[in-house]
C-alpha positions as CSV (number, residue, x, y, z in Angstrom):
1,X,-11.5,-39.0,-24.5
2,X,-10.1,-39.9,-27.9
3,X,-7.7,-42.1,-29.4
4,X,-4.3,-40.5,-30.3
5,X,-4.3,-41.8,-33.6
6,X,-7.9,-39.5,-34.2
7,X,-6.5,-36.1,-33.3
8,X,-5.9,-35.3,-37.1
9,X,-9.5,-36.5,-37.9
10,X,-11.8,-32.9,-38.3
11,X,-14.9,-35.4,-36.8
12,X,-13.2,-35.2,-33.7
13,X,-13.3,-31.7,-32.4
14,X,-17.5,-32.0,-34.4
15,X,-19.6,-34.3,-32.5
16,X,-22.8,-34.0,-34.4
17,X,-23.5,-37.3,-35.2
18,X,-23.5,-37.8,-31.9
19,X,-25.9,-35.6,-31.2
20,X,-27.8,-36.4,-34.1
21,X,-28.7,-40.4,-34.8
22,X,-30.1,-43.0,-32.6
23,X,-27.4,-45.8,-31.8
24,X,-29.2,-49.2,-31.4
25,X,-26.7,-52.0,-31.1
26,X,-26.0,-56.3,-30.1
27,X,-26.8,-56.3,-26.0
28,X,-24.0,-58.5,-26.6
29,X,-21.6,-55.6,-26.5
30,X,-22.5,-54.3,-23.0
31,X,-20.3,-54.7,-20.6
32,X,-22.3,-57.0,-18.5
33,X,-22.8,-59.5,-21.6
34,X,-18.9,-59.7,-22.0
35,X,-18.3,-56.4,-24.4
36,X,-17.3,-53.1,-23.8
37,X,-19.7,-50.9,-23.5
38,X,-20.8,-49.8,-19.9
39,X,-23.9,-50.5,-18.9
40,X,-24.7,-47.8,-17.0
41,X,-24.6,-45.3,-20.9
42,X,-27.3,-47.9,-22.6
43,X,-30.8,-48.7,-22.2
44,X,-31.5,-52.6,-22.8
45,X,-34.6,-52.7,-25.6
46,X,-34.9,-56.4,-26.4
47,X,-33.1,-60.0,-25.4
48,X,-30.8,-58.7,-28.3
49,X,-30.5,-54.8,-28.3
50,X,-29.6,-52.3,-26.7
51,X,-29.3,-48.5,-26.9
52,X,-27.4,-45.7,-26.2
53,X,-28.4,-43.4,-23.6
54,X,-29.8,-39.8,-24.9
55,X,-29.7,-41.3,-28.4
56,X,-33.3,-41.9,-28.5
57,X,-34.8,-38.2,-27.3
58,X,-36.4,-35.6,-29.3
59,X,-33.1,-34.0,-29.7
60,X,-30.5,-36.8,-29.3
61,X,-27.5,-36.3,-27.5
62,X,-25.3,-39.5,-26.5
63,X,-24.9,-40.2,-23.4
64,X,-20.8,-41.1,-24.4
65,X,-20.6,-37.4,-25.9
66,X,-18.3,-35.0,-23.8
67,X,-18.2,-31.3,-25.1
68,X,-19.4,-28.9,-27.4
69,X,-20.5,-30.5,-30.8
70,X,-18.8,-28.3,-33.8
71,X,-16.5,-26.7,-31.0
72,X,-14.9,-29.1,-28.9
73,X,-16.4,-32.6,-28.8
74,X,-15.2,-36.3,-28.7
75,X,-16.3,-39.7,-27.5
76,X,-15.9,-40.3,-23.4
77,X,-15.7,-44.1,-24.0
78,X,-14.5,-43.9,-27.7
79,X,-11.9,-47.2,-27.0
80,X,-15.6,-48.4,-26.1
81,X,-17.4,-47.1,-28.0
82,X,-20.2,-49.8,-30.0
83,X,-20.3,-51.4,-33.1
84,X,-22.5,-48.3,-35.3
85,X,-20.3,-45.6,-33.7
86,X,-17.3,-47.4,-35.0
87,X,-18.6,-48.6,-38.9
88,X,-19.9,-44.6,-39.2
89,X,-16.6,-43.8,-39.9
90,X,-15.7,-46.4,-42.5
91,X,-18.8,-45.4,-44.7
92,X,-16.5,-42.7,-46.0
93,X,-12.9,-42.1,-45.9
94,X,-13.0,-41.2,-41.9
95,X,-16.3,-41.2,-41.8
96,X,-15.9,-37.4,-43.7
97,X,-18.3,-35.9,-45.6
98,X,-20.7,-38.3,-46.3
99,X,-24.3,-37.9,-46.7
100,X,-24.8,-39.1,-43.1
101,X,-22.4,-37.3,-41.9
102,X,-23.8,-33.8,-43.4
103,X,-27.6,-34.5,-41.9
104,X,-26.2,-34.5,-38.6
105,X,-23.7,-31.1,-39.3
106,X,-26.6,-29.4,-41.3
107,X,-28.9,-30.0,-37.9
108,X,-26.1,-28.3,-35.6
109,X,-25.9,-25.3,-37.8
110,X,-22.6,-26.8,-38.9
111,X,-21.3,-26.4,-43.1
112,X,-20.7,-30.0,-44.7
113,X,-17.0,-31.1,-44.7
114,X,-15.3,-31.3,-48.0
């Protein structure tokens, strides 16, 4: 579900961004088109973009996402996982605590992380 290198990393167990943002990202990253990302967890949008599953619905929930957000969550292709879902994370050390970051917590009911 995650990589062992995250298992430190307090957004793993959270989720909520996951559950929170839409994820629009290159077609060129599906599976089919040479990347990783299965086909089967986007929706192709254009010649150039695709989307992931779930992201896109009134209350978003990626398709990718396995658990409970703020309880027990993590990414079910995170080795996979496409280019946004991987550059959240360098916005801020980890991906922690930025502005982003508390949105999607604040929507869950979750605090902000330090």
């Amino acid at each position: 579900m995650t990589a062992p290198e995250a298992t430190n990393n307090p957004c793993i167990p959270c989720g909520a961004c996951c559950a929170s943002f839409r994820v629009d990202f290159a077609r060129e990253e599906l599976q089919s088109e040479g990347g990783c990302v299965p086909d089967g967890l986007a929706i192709e949008l254009t010649d150039t973009l695709a989307r992931m599953r779930g992201t896109d619905h009134a209350r978003p929930r990626c398709a990718a996402l396995v658990g409970t957000v703020g309880q027990a969550a993590g990414c079910g292709i995170y080795e996979w996982r496409p280019g946004p879902c991987r550059e959240f994370g360098l916005r801020a050390p980890m991906g922690i605590g930025d502005e982003a970051c508390a949105r999607a917590r604040a929507r869950h009911g979750l605090p902000p992380l330090p």
